[in-house]
C-alpha positions as CSV (number, residue, x, y, z in Angstrom):
1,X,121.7,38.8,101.3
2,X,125.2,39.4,102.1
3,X,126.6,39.5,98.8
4,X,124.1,42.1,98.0
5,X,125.1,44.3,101.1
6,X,129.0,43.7,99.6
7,X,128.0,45.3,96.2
8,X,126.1,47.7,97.8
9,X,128.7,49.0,99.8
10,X,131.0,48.5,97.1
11,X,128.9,50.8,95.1
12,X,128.8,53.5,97.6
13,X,132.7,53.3,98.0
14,X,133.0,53.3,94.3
15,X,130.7,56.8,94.3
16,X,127.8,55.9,92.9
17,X,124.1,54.4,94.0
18,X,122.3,51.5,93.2
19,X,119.3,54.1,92.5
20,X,118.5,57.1,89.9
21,X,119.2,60.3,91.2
22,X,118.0,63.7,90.0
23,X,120.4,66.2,90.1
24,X,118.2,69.8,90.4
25,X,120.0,72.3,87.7
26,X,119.2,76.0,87.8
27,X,117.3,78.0,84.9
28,X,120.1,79.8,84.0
29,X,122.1,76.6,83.0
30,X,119.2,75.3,81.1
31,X,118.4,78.0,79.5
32,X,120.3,78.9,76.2
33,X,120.6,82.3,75.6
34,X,120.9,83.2,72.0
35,X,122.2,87.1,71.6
36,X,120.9,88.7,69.2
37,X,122.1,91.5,67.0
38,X,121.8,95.0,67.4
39,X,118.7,96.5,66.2
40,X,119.0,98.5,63.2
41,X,117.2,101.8,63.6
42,X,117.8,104.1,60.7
43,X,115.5,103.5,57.0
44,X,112.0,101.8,57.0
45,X,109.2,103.1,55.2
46,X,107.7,107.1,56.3
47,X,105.3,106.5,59.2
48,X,102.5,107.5,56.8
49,X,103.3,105.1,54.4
50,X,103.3,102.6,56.8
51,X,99.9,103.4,58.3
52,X,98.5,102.8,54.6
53,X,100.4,99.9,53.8
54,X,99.0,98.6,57.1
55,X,97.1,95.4,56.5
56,X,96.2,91.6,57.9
57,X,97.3,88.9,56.0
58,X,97.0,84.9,56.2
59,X,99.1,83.3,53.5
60,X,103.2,82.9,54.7
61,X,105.7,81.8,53.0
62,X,108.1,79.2,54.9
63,X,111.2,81.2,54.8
64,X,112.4,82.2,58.0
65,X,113.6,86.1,59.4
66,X,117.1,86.0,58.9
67,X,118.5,86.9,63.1
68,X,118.8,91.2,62.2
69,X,115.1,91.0,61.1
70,X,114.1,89.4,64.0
71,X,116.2,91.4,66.2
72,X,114.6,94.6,64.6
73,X,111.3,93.3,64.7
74,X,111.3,92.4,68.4
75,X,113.2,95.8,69.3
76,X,109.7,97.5,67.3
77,X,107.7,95.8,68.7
78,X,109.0,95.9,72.6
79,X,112.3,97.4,73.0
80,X,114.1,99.8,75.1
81,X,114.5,102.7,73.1
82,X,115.1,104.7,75.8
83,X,118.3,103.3,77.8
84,X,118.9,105.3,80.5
85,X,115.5,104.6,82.1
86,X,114.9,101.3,80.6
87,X,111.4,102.4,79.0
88,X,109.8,101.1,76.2
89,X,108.6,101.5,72.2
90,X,105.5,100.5,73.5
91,X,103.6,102.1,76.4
92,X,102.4,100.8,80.0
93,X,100.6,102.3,82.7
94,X,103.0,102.8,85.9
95,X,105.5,101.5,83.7
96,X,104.6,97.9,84.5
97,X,106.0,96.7,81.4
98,X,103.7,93.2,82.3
99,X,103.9,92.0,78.9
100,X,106.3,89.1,77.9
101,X,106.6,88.4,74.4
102,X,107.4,84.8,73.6
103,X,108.4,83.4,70.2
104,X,107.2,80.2,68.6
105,X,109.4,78.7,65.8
106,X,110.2,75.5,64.3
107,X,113.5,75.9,67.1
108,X,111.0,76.2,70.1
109,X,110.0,78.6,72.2
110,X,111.6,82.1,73.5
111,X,111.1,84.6,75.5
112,X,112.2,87.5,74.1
113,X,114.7,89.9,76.4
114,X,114.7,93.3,75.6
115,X,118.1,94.5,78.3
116,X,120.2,91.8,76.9
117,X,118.4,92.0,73.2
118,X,118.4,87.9,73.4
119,X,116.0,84.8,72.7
120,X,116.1,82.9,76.1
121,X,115.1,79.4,74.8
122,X,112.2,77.5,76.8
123,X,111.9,74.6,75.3
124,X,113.2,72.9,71.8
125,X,109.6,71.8,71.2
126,X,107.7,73.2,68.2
127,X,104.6,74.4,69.3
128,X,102.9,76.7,66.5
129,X,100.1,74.7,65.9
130,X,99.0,75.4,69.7
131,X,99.2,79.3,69.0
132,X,95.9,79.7,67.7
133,X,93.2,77.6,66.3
134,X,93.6,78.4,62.4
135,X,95.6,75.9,60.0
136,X,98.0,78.8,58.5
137,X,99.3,79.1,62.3
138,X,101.4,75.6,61.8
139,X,103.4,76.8,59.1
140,X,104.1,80.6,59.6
141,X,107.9,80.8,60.2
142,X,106.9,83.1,63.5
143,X,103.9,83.3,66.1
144,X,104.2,86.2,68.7
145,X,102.7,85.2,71.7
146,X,102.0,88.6,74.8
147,X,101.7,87.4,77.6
148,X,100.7,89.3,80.6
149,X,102.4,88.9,84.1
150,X,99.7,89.9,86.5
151,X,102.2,89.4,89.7
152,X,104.0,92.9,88.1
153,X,100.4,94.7,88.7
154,X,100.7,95.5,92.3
155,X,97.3,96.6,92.4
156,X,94.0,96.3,91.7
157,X,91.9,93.7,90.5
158,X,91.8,90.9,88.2
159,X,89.4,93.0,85.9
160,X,91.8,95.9,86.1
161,X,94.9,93.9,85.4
162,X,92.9,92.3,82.4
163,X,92.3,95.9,81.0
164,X,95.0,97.2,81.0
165,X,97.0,94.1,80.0
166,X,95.1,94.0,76.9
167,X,95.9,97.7,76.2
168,X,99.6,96.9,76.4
169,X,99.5,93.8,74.1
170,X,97.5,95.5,71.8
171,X,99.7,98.4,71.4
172,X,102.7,96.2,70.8
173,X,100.8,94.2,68.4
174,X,100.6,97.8,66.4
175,X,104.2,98.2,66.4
176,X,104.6,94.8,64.8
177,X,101.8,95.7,61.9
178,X,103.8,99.0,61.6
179,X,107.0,97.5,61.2
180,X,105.5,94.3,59.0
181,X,104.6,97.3,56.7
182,X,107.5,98.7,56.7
183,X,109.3,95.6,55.6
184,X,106.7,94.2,53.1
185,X,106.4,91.3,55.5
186,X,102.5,89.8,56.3
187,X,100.9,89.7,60.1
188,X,97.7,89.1,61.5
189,X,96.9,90.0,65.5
190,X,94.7,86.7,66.3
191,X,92.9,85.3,69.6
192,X,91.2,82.6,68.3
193,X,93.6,80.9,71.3
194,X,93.2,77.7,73.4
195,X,94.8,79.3,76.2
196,X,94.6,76.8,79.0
197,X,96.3,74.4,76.3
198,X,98.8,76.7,75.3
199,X,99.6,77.8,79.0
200,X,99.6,74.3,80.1
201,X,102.5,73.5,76.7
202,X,104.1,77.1,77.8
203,X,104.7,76.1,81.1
204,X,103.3,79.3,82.6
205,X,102.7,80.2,86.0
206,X,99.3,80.8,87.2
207,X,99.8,85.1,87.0
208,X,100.6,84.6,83.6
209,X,97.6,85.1,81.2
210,X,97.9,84.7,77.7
211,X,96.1,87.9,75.7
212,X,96.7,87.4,72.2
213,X,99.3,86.1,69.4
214,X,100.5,87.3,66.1
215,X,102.0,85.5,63.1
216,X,104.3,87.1,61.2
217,X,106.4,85.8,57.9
218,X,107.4,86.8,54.5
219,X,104.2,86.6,51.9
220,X,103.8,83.6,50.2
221,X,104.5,83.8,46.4
């Protein structure tokens, strides 16, 4: 007994303990923030031309969006094309802009931020067989994922906050068929979703509802 109460004092002078302790570290020194560069917003296809080339498609090839791709992809899709206000390429009502897109890769997961035009990573994990419930999901190079923050809703109810969530994802998911035309790259908008399982592997919090996810990749050859 009292050679254990020497080493354990020992140990204490010595600055350390005897047992594991968990040191708490802030989100912002976990999270690794990967800038991305500026979105390119001159050439693309004419609008028209994109509303005919406008298609779903399930085959991808593995190759992945080089970063400005990706960068002009997300800036379609969600951006802030409007600086001085902060507003968006894609509409909200109220300008609740309550729709987080997330993107799943074989690096992880991201949440895509539109003021710092970065990737904040989640996680290192690959989860894009969880995105959706059909076999091409695993292997396309990108799955979107909107997720809708109801806690930015200050009103209403949960049936209102579903509507109009649902509106917002779906008019972002447009921008990203739009620009996929554009670039002769494939997408398809898909819900076949287990939510609760991708939530739960997401790490979401309970006003966070999953509405729908999109893969996106070059077309296989």
């Amino acid at each position: 007994m009292r050679l254990l109460l020497i080493f354990w004092l020992a140990a204490f002078n010595l600055g350390f303990s005897l047992f594991p302790v968990s040191t708490p570290i802030s989100q912002a020194e976990e999270a690794q923030i990967i800038k991305l560069p500026a979105p390119q917003m001159e050439g693309g296809k004419p609008l028209m031309e994109c509303l005919k080339l406008r298609q779903s498609n399930r085959s991808y090839s593995q190759q992945k969006l080089s970063p400005q791709t990706l960068s002009n992809l997300l800036w379609a899709a969600n951006g802030i094309n409007r600086p001085d206000s902060g507003k968006r390429t894609a509409p909200t009502a109220v300008n609740w802009q309550n729709i987080d897109v997330y993107v799943a890769t074989t690096d992880g997961l991201f949440l895509y931020d539109a003021k710092q035009m970065a990737l904040i990573q989640i996680f290192k994990d690959d989860i894009r067989a969880l995105t959706g419930t059909q076999d091409f999901v695993k292997t396309a190079p990108l799955n979107i994922i909107y997720v809708a923050d109801y806690a930015k809703i200050p009103s209403g109810s949960d049936e209102d906050k579903l509507f109009y969530s649902a509106n917002h994802a779906g008019y972002i998911s447009q921008n990203v068929y739009l620009f996929c035309a554009s670039e002769g790259l494939s997408t398809v908008v898909r819900a076949m979703i287990n939510k609760e399982e991708l939530a739960r592997a997401m790490k979401l919090r309970p006003e966070q509802h999953i509405m729908i996810a999109q893969s996106v990749g070059y077309p296989q050859k």
